[in-house]
N, C-alpha and C positions, 0 to 999 in steps of 0.2 A: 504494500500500500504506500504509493509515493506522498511524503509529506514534502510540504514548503519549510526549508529551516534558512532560510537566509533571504533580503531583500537587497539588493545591491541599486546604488540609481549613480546616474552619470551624467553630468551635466556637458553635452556636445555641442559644439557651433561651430559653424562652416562659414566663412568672411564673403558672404556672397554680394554684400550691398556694393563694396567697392565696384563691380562688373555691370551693376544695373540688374541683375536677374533675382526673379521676382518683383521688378518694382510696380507699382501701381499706382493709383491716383492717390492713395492714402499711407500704404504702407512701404519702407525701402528698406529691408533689414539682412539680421545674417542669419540665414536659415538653420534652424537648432532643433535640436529633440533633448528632451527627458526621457533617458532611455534607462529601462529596468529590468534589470535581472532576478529571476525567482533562484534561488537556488534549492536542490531537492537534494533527501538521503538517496536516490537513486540514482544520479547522475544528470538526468535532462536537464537544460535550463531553459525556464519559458521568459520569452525574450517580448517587451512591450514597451513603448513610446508616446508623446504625446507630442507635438510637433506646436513650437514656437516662433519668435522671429527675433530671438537676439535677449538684448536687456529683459531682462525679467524671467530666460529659463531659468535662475537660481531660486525663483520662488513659487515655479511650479517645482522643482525638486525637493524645496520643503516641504509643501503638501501631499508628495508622495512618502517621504519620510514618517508625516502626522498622522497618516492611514495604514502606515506598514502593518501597525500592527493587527490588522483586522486579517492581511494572510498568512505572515511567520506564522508557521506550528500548523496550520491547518493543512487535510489531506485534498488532495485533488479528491476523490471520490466524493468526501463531505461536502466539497466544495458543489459540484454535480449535480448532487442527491438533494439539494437544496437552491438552488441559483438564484429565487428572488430577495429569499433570505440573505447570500453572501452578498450580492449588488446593493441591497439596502445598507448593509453594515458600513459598505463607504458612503455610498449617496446620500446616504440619510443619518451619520454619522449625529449624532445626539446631540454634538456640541460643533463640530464642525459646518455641517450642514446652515447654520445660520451665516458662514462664507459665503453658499450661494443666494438662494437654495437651489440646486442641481444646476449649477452654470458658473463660470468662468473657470479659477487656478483650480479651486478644489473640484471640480467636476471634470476634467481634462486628467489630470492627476488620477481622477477615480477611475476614468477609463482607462490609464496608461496601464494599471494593476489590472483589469479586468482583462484586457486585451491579452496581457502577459497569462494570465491563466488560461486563456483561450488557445493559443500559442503552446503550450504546457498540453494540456488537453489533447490537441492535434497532433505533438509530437508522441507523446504516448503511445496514440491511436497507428502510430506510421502514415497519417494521410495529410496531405496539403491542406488549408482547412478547408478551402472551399467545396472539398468531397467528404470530408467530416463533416463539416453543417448538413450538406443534401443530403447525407443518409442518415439522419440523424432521424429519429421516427417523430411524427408529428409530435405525442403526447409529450415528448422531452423538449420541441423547438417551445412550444404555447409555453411550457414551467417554465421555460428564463424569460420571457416579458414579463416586464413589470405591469401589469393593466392600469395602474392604480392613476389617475388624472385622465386617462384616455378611454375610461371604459365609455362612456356616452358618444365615441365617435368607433370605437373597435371593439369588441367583446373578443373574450376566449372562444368563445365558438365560432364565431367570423373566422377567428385567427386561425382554427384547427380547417375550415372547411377550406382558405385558399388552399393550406400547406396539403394536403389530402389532395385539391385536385393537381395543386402542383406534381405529382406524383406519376399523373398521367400524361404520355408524350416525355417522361423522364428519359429512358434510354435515347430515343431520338434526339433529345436536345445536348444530349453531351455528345452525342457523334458529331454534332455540329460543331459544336465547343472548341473538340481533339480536332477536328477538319481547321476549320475558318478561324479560331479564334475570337476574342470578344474584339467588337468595333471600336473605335477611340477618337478623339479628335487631341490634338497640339495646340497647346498656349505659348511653345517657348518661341515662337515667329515673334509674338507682338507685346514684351513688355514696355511699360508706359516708357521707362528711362532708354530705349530703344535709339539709335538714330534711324531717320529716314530707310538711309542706305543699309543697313543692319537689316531693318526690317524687309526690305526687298528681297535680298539677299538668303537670309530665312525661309520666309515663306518659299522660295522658288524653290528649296532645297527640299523643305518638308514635301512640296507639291509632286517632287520629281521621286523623292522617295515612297509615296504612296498614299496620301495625306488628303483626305477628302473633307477634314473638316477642320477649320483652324478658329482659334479664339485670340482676341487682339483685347487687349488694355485701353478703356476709356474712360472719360473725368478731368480730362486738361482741356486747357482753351478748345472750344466745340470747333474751330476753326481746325486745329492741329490735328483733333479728332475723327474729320470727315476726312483730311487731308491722309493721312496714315490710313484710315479704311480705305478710302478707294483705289491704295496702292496694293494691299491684300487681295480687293478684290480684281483687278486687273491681271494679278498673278496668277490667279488660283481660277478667274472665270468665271461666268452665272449658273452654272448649274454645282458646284463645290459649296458649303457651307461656309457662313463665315459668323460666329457669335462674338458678344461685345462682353465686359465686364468691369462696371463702372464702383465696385469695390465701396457702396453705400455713400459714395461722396455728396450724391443730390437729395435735392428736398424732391418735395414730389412733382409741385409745377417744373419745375427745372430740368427733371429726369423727362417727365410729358414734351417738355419742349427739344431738350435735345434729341431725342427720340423722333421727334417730328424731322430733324434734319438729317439724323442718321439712316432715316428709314430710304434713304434715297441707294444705299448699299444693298439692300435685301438682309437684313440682320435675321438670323435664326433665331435667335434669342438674345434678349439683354439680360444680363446676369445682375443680380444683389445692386438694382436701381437705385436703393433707398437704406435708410437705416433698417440694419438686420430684423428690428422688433416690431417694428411699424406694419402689422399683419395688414391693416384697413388700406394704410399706404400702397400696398403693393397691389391689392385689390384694385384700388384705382389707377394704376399704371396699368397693373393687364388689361384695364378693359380699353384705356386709352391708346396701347398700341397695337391690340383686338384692331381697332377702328381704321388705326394711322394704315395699317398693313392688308388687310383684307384678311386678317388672320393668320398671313405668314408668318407674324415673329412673337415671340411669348416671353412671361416673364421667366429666368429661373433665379431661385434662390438657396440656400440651406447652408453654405460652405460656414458662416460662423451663427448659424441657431443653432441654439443650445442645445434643446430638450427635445424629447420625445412631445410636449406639449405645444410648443412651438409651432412643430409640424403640422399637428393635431388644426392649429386656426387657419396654419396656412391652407389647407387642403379643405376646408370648414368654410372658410370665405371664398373660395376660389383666387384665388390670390397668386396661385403658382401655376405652370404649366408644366415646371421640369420641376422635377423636386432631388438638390445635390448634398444628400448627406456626406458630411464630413467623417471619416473613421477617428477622429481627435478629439474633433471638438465636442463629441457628446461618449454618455458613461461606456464605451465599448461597445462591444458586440452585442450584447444582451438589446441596447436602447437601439441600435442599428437594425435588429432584427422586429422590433416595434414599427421604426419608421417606416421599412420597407412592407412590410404587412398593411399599414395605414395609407400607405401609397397603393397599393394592389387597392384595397376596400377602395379608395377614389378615383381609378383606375388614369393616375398620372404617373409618366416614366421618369425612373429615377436613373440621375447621370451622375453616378457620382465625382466627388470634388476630390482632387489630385495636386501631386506637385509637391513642393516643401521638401520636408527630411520624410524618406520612408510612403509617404501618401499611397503614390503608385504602385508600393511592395502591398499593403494593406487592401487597397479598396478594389484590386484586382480578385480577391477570392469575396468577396462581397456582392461584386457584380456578378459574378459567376453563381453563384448559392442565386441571387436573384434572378437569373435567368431559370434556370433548375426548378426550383422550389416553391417560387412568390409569381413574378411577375411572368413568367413563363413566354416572355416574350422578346424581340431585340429591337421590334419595332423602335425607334423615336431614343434608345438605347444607347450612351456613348458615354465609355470611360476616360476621365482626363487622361492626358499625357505629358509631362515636361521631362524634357530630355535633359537633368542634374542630378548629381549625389547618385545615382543609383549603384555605381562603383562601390559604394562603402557597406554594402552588404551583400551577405552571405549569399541568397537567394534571391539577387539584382530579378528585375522586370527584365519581359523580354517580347519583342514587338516585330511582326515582318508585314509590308506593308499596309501600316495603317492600323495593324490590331492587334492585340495582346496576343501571347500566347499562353495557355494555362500552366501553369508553376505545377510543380513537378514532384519539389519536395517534402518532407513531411514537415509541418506548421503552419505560421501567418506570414512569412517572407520576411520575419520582423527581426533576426536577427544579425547584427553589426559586426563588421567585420573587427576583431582585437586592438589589429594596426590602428585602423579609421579612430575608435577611443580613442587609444593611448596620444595621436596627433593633433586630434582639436577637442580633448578634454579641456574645459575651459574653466579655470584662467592661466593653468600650469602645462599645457601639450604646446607642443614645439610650434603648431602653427599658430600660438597667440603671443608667445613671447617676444 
C-alpha cells in the first residue's frame, strides 16, 4: 500500500520576459511553476505544478507548504477511496480557505497537490492518464466531483448519464486519437511584445508547418491591432482560423467597439474580452459580436476563472461559446472533470488553455479523456499550442502537423527534468545568479 511520506516543492522560473514570449496586453513575465514532488515508501514520485508568471511563485510555494500536511502520511488508496473528502481537506481547509475561498495562491497551490496525486495514481496504474481517466468506471469519475455549489446546474446523475454514454463509440474514438491525433491551434506566431516582422515570419512558418489555426495577442492601440491581424491573416488566408486574445484588458463598451473593427479579419473567437469575473459582461459581448459577425466569431473564456462555479454562470448566462479550462488555475483534476461535464450538460466545446510552464504536458491528457468520455466529440475542439519550455520535461509534448500526439507514458507528463530544477531553481540555480 503506497503511502505519501514526503512533500518536496521547488520554486522554478525560466527568464522569459526579456524575449517578449508570452507577453500580452496585461501580462510580461518569467514563466514559473511551483513544482511538487510526492514522495512515497514505494519508490514512485507523483510529480505536480501550478504554473505562475515570475514574482510571486515564492508565495504560491508557501501555500503548498501550508496544505502539505493534508497529504504526508496519507495512502494513495485512502486517498481514492474517498476523493471529495481528500479535495475538500485543501479547498476547504478550515482556516485557510478564508484565503480564497476556492480561488487564487491557495487554490492553484490546492490543485498543484491534487494534480500530483493524480500523476501518483497514473503512474501506479502504468497508464498515461489520459487512459486512466477513460477507463476509469463511471461510479468512480461522479465520487471525485465535488457537486456541492453546482448541483442546481449539474447533478450526479447528469454526471453519471454523459460518462455512461460517453462509453459508447469508445473504441472508435481512440483509433482516431492513435491515427490523427488531437487538433490544436499556435499562439506562439502573435505575442503582443512581437515585432511586425517577427510576427510574419512566424506565422508563415507555423502555416508551412501545418498550422490551420493560429491565435494572435490583442489590447494595444486598436490601430497596431488590426494592423498585426491583417498580417496573420494574409499569411495564413481566409479559409485558416485566426482567434484574438485580449487578456481582460477592456471594459465592455470598449471590447464591443474594438470588436466592431476587428471583425473586419474574420476572428474565430475573441478570447477573455473582459474582466475574468464579469459573467453579465461577457454575456453582453457575445451577443454583441453574435451580431457584428453573423455568428462567425464567439466569445471564449476560462484561462484564469477560478472555480468550478465560475463556469457554472458562465454557461448559465450564455456568456461563452468556447469554454478554456485552465489545468492550474483551478483545484486539479477532480474540478477539471466538473467543468468538462458542465460543458457537455450545455453542450459548449471546451478548448483548453495552454502555454506557460508545463500547460501543454497537462491539458493534452485532458482533452483526450474529453474526447473519450465527456464531450465525445472534436467538432469546434482545439488544444492550445506554444512552442516553449517543453524541453525541460520528462515526457515533452509532441505534435506533427498541427496536432498533438497522444503521450505514451505512464502519468500526467508533469514531470521535470533534474537538470531543468537544479538550473532555474530560483533564486540560487545558475541561470538566476
Amino acid at each position: 500500500m503506497t503511502t505519501i511520506t514526503d512533500v518536496t516543492v521547488h520554486d522554478v522560473r525560466f527568464p522569459t520576459a526579456a524575449t517578449g514570449d508570452g507577453s500580452d496586453a496585461i501580462n510580461r513575465g518569467d514563466y514559473s511553476a511551483t513544482y511538487v514532488e510526492l514522495v512515497t515508501d514505494e519508490g514512485p514520485i507523483g510529480a505536480g505544478f501550478t504554473f505562475t508568471n515570475g514574482r510571486g511563485n515564492e508565495i504560491t510555494c508557501a501555500a503548498v507548504h501550508a496544505l502539505a500536511h493534508h497529504v504526508r502520511g496519507r495512502t494513495v488508496a485512502e486517498i481514492a477511496a474517498e476523493p471529495v473528502a481528500f479535495w475538500r481537506s485543501l479547498t476547504a481547509d478550515v482556516q485557510l480557505r478564508w484565503l480564497g475561498p476556492e480561488k487564487g495562491v491557495i487554490h492553484m497551490a490546492a490543485g498543484a497537490l491534487v494534480n500530483a496525486v493524480w500523476d501518483l495514481r497514473a503512474k501506479l496504474a502504468g497508464k498515461p492518464m489520459w487512459r486512466y481517466l477513460a477507463e476509469l468506471p463511471t461510479d468512480e469519475l461522479v465520487a471525485s466531483v465535488d457537486f456541492r455549489h453546482i448541483s442546481d446546474a449539474l447533478t450526479p446523475d447528469e454526471a453519471a448519464a454523459i460518462l455512461d454514454k460517453g462509453l459508447v463509440g469508445w473504441d472508435d474514438r481512440l483509433a482516431e486519437l492513435e491515427q490523427t491525433g488531437l487538433p490544436s491551434y499556435t499562439t506562439s506566431v502573435g505575442w503582443l511584445g512581437y515585432p511586425d516582422d517577427k510576427v510574419r515570419t512566424l506565422t508563415r512558418a507555423a502555416y508551412d508547418q501545418g498550422w490551420r489555426a493560429m491565435k494572435m495577442k490583442v489590447g494595444g492601440p486598436l490601430d497596431d491591432d488590426l494592423r498585426r491581424a491583417r498580417i496573420i491573416r494574409a499569411e495564413i488566408g481566409p479559409d485558416a482560423l485566426l482567434m484574438m486574445d485580449a487578456n481582460q484588458v477592456w471594459d465592455v463598451d470598449e471590447a464591443i467597439t474594438a470588436m466592431t473593427a476587428l471583425a473586419e479579419v474574420d476572428p474565430y473567437w475573441i478570447e477573455e474580452p473582459t474582466h475574468a469575473d464579469d459573467v453579465l459582461g461577457h454575456a453582453r459581448i457575445a451577443r454583441a459580436v453574435t451580431d457584428l459577425t453573423d455568428g462567425r466569431c464567439r466569445v471564449a473564456t476560462g484561462e484564469v476563472a477560478a472555480n468550478r462555479v465560475i463556469f457554472k454562470q458562465l454557461l448559465q448566462a450564455e456568456a461563452v461559446g468556447v469554454m478554456q479550462v485552465d489545468a492550474c488555475r483551478v483545484g486539479g483534476v477532480d474540478e477539471v472533470l466538473a467543468e468538462l461535464l458542465l460543458a457537455a450538460k450545455f453542450g459548449v466545446p471546451v478548448c483548453p488553455h495552454a502555454g506557460g510552464v508545463g500547460l501543454c504536458e497537462y491539458v493534452q491528457h485532458l482533452a483526450a479523456f474529453d474526447f473519450l468520455r465527456v464531450g465525445t466529440s472534436l467538432d469546434g475542439r482545439m488544444v492550445e499550442y506554444v512552442d516553449h519550455l517543453h524541453e525541460h520535461f520528462v515526457d515533452p509534448v509532441r505534435t506533427r502537423g498541427g496536432r498533438y500526439l497522444l503521450p505514451t507514458a505512464p502519468g500526467y507528463s508533469s514531470t521535470m527534468r533534474p537538470e531543468s530544477i537544479a538550473r532555474f531553481r530560483f533564486p540560487d540555480g545558475p541561470a538566476w545568479r
